[in-house]
C-alpha angles and dihedrals in degrees: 000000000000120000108197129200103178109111080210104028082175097113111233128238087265115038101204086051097089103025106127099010098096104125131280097271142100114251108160112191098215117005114181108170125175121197080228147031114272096005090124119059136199106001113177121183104186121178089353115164106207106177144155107011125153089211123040111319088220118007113180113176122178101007131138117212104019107177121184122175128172091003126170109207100163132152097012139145108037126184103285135125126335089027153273122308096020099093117069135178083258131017126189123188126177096346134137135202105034132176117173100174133167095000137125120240105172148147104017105181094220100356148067131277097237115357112201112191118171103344128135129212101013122152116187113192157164085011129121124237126195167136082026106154091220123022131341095212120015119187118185129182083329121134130215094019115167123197109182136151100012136152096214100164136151118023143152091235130018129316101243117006115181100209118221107201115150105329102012128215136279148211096015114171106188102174144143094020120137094233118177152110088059117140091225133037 
């Protein structure tokens, strides 16, 4: 299944000519939003195509057992409202139980890869995760949190950046990723 954002999903002659042009307006490709963590269940997303929103191409906020497996996020997140870098290929938000596993989550005009806020037992693994303007993976005030066997190459910023706001996060593992070619760390 492909869901497609693009007004004219028809690539141009030159495919950078029309990356983050795409109207000042907020398209998201799959929104699922609880009024509570852990209020949705079992949510598996298997051989799904996101791609050209202007607002996150998958936000899942408050939901327990989130699977996604050969996944295609790509060209996501564009400058809209509210603002740049705060829409990402994938956005997780108070969510627990996570496994993103053999899926691609690249080039995020403005955003990351795979943003992880608040969340608790993720692994993300054996993606790759690239071309993303900000981050490729983002972790904020999350806990047991497992980056392994990733390709994360080629951003504006760092790799993997674990975010401290208020709380922090703990018990990260980021190994055995191929990480490089990042502007920052």
């Amino acid at each position: 299944l492909i869901v497609e954002g693009s007004n004219k999903p028809e690539p141009p002659s030159d495919p950078n000519s029309a990356r983050s042009y795409r109207g000042g307006y907020n398209r998201g490709g799959i929104i699922f939003r609880a009024l509570q963590e852990g209020q949705m269940k079992r949510i598996n997303f298997t051989n799904l195509t996101v791609r050209n929103w202007t607002f996150n191409g998958v936000l899942i906020s408050g939901a327990t057992d989130v699977n996604i497996t050969r996944c295609d996020f790509d060209e996501n997140g564009s400058n809209v409202v509210p603002g740049p870098k705060l829409q990402h290929n994938l956005l997780l938000t108070h969510s627990s139980d996570i496994n993103i596993k053999d899926s691609r989550l690249d080039t995020s005009p403005h955003g990351s890869g795979v943003a992880l806020d608040h969340c608790q037992n993720a692994v993300i693994a054996n993606s790759e995760i690239a071309r993303n303007a900000y981050y490729g993976v983002l972790i904020t005030e999350s806990k047991n949190i497992t980056v392994k066997d990733n390709l994360i190459e080629a951003y504006d910023h760092s790799g993997v950046m674990v975010e401290f706001l208020s709380r922090g996060s703990e018990n990260i593992t980021v190994s055995n990723n191929q990480i490089q070619f990042n502007d920052g760390y």
